[in-house]
C-alpha positions in Angstrom: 15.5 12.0 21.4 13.5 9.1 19.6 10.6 11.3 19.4 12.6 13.2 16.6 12.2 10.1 14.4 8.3 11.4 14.3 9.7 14.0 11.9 10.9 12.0 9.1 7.4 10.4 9.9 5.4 13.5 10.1 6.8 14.1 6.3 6.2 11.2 4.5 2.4 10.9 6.2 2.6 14.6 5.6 2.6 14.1 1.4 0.1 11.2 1.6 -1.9 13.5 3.0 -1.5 15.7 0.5 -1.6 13.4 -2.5 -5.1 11.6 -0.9 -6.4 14.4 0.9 -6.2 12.3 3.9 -5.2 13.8 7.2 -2.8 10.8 7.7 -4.5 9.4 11.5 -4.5 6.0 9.6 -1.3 5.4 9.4 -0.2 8.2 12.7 -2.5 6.2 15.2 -1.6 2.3 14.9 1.9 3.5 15.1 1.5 5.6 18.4 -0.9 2.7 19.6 2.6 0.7 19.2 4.7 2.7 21.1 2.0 2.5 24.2 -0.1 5.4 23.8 -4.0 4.9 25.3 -6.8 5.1 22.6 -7.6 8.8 23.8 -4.1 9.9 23.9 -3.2 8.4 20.1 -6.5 9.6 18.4 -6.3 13.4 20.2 -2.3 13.3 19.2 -3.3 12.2 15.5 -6.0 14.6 15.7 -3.0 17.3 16.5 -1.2 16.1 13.5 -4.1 15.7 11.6 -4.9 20.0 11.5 -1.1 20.2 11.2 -1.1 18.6 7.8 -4.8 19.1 6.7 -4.3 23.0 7.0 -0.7 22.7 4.9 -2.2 20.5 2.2 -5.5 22.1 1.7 -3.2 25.7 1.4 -1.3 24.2 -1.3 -4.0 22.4 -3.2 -6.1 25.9 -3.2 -3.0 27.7 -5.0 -3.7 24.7 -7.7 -7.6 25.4 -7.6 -8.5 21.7 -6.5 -10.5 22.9 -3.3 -14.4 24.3 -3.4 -14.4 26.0 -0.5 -18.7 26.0 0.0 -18.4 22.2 0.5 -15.5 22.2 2.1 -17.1 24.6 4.9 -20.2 22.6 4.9 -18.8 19.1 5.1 -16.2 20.5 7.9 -18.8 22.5 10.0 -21.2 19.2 10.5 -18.0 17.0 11.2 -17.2 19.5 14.2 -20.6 18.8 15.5 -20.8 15.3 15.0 -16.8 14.9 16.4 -18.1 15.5 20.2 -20.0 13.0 20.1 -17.6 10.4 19.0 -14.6 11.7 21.3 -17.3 11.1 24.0 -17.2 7.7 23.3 -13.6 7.1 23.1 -12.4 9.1 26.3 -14.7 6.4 28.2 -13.6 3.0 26.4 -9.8 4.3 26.8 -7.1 2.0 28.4 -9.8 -0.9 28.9 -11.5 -1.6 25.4 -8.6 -0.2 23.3 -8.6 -2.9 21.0 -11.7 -2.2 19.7 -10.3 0.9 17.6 -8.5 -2.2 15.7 -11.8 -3.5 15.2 -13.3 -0.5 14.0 -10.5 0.1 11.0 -11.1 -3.1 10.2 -14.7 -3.2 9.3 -14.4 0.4 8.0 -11.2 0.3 6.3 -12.6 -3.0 4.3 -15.6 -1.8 3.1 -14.0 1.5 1.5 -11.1 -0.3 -0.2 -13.4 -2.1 -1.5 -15.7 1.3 -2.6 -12.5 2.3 -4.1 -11.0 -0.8 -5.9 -14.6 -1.2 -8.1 -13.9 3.0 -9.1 -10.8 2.2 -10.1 -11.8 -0.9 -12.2 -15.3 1.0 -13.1 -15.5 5.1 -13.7 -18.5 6.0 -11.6 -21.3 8.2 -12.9 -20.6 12.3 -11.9 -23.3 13.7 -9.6 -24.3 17.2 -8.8 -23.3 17.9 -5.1 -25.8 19.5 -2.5 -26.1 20.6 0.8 -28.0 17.6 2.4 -25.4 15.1 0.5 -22.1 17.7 2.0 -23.8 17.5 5.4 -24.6 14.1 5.6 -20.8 13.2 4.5 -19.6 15.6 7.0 -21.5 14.1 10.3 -20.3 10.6 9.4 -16.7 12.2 8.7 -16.4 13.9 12.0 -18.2 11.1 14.0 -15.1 8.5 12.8 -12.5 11.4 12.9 -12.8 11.9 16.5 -13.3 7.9 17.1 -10.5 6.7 14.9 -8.4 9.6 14.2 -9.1 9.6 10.9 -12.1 10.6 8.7 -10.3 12.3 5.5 -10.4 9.2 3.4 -14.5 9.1 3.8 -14.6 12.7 2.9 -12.5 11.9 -0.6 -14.1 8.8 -1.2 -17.6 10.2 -0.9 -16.3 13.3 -2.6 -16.7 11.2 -6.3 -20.0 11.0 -5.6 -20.5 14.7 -5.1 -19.4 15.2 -8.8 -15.7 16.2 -8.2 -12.9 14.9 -9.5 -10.2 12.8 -7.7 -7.5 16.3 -8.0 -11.1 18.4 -6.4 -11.9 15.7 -4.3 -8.6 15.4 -2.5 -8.4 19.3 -2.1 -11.9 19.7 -0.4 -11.7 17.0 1.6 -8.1 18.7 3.0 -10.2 21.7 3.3 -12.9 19.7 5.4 -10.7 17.8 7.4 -9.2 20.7 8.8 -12.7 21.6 10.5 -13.2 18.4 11.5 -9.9 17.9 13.2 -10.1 20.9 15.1 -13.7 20.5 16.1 -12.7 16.7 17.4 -9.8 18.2 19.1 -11.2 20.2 21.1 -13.2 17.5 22.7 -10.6 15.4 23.8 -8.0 18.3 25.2 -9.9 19.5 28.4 -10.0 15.5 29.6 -6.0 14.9 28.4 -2.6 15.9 29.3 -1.1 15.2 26.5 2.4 15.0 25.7 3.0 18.1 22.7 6.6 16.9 21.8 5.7 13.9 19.7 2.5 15.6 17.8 4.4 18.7 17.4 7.9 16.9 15.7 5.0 15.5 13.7 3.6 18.9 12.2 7.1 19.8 12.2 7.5 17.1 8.9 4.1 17.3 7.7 4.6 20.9 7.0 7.1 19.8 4.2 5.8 16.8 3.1 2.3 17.7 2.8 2.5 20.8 0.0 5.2 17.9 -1.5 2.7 15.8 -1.5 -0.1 18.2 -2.9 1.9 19.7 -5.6 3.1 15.7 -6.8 -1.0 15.2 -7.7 -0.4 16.8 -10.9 2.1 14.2 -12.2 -0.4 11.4 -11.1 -3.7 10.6 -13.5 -7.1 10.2 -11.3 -7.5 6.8 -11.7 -3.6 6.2 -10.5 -4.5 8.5 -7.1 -7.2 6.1 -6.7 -5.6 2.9 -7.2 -2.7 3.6 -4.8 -5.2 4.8 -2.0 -6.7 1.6 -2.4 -3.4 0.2 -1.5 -3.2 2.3 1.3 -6.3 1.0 2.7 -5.4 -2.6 2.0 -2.1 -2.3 3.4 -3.5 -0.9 6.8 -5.9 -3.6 6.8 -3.4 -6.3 6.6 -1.7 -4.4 9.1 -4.4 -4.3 11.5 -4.9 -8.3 11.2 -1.5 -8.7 12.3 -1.9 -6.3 15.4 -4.9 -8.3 16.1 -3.2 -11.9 16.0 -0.4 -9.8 17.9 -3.0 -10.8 21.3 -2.0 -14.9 20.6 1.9 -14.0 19.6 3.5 -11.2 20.0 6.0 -10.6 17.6 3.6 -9.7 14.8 3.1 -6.6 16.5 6.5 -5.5 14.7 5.4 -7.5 11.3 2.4 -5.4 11.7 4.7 -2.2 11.7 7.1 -3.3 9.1 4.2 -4.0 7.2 3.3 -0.5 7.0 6.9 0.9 6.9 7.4 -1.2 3.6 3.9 0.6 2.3 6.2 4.3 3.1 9.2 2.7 1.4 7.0 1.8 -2.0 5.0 4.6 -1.9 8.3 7.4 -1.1 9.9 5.6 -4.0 7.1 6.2 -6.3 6.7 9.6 -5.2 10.4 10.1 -6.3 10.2 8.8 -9.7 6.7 10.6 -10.5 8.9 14.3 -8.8 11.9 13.3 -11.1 9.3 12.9 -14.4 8.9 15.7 -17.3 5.1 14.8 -17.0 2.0 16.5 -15.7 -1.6 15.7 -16.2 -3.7 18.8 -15.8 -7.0 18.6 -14.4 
């Protein structure tokens, strides 16, 4: 019965995913790390969710033409690689170092807001994209994917870089995530018995919030996708810190999940208002 809830879940992580070409593990694993899963079994069930909502997203956003599908293959095939490695590593620090996940988004999660609160306040130069650069981006993607559960954010904010824009960015790195999940997937299923009904009432809503959430990019300017993923990485980041402290005092385990259920309120309520607005930017 409660694991129903994950469907109104699975929709509103399902449009961010959409909207920031993020596969949506950020926000998916702290909360399943809440309700007791193990570090394997909450990074293999985001991973789940993650192919769920990057394979819905990137569909949509390649109707719209905001997905090169070269880099999007490139970036996805090294992040499959790359994704054993990492799910290696988790399936042996599981259920006795599972705190250091927290540590992890911590570090990481810091130094992109920070990548992506100085585009926001400065437009970066446009470079050409190539091979080496996709690859590169992809191995690093897939490596965090399959540690974390998440890897879509480095993938869009890298994509800048590759000369895209943030509407192009977003749908590639859907498109790339999509390998990447899978490939990180499959390394954790033959050492798990996982529990399907949870990630599956997931999909279930991300399959209608993420083409939501893809379609709602053309009301939003690139710079105003950009600022509000930087408050999604903040706001996990503050989140995180609380789990953290949660080890001295336990109740701000739940401030640590209100924290992030205030972010879904704010950013569902923007959502709305942009959906309800005669305007679209085209890209």
């Amino acid at each position: 019965m409660w694991s129903l809830l994950f469907i109104p879940l699975g929709a509103v992580v399902g449009a961010l995913s959409g909207f920031f070409g993020i596969g949506g593990g950020v926000i998916i694993v702290p909360v399943l790390l809440f309700n007791g899963y193990s570090a394997a079994e909450a990074v293999a069930t985001s991973l789940l969710f993650v192919v769920g909502t990057s394979l819905s997203g990137a569909k949509k956003h390649s109707s719209l033409g905001n997905v090169s599908w070269s880099t999007g293959l490139t970036v996805g095939l090294a992040g499959a690689v790359t994704a054993q490695l990492s799910s290696r590593v988790v399936l042996s620090i599981s259920g006795t170092y599972d705190w250091l996940l927290n540590v992890f988004y911590l570090l990481i999660l810091s130094y992109f807001a920070v990548t992506l609160l100085k585009k926001t306040s400065k437009p970066s130069k446009r470079k050409k994209s190539g091979f080496a650069a996709s690859f590169f981006i992809g191995a690093i993607a897939g490596l965090l994917s399959a540690l974390l559960g998440i890897g879509g954010w480095i993938v869009i904010t890298f994509g800048w870089g590759l000369g895209f824009s943030t509407h192009r960015a977003v749908g590639t790195s859907l498109a790339a995530v999509l390998f990447i999940s899978l490939g990180g997937l499959i390394g954790y299923l033959p050492s798990l018995s996982l529990d399907y009904v949870a990630p599956l009432a997931l999909v279930t809503g991300a399959f209608v919030g993420a083409p939501l959430g893809a379609s709602l990019t053309n009301r939003y300017r690139d710079h105003e996708i950009s600022r509000r993923l930087a408050w999604l990485y903040l706001t996990v980041i503050a989140s995180i810190v609380l789990d953290l402290g949660a080890a001295w005092w336990t109740p701000l385990s739940f401030v640590s999940l209100g924290v992030l259920f205030i972010f879904l309120v704010g950013i569902t309520l923007d959502f709305s208002k942009h959906f309800t607005s005669p305007n679209h930017f085209p890209h």
